[in-house]
N, C-alpha and C positions, 0 to 999 in steps of 0.2 A: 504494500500500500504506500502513498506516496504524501508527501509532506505537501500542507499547506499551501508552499514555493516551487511547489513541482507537480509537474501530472507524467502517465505513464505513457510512451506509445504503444504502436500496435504488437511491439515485441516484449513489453512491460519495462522495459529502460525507464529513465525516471530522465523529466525535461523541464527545464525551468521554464515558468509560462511565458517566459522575454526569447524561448526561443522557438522560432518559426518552425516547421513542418511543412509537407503539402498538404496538410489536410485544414490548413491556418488560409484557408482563398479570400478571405475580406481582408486582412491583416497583410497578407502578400500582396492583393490590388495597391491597395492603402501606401505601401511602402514603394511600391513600384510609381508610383504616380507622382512620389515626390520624388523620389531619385532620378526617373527618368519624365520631366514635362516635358511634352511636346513632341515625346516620341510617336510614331504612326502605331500604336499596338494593332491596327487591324490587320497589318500588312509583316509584322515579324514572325519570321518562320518557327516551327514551333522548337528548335533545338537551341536557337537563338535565345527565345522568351524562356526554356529551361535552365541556359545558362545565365540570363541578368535574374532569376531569382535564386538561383545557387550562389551569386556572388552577392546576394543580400548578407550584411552585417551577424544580422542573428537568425539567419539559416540554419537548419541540421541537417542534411538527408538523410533519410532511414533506409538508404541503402535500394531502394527501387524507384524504379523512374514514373512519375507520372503517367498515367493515360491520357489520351483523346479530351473524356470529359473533364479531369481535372485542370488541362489547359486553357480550355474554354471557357470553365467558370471561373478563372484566375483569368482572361483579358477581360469576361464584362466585370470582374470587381473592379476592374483598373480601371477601366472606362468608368463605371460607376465612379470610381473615386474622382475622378478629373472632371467629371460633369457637377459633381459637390451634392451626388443626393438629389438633385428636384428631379422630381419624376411626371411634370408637368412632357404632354405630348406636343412639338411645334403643329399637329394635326389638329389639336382641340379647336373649339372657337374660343373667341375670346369677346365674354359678353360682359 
């Protein structure tokens, strides 16, 4: 069982909650968006976008790479992040 400052992953390792995982995809957008403004995340390939979150600060890899989906939901957090949250549609009207 793991202290207060720690949680376990999926192998029961014990991880300080300062440190990232892939399974941390709001937290990984979040960080990505500020280290890289401005970057085109629609158009980065995806070994590319594995490697600027491997080279996040407080990354850990657990030793297996990502899937398809979890790439995915890792650029719309980033998007998400860089858009700041409003979830207003430029489609709506505006009455």
């Amino acid at each position: 069982m793991s202290n207060p400052g720690t949680r376990e992953n999926h192998t029961g390792e014990s991880l300080s909650w300062d440190t990232l995982t892939w399974q941390d995809i709001q937290a990984i957008g979040m960080a990505l968006a500020e280290r890289h403004p401005g970057e085109n995340v629609l158009t980065l390939p995806p070994n590319r976008l594995e490697r600027l979150v491997e080279d996040l600060p407080r990354f850990a890899p657990e030793g297996t790479a990502p899937d398809e989906f979890t790439l995915s939901a890792i650029v719309t957090a980033w998007i998400d992040a860089e858009e700041g949250g409003d979830d207003s549609s430029p489609f709506e009207s505006q009455v």
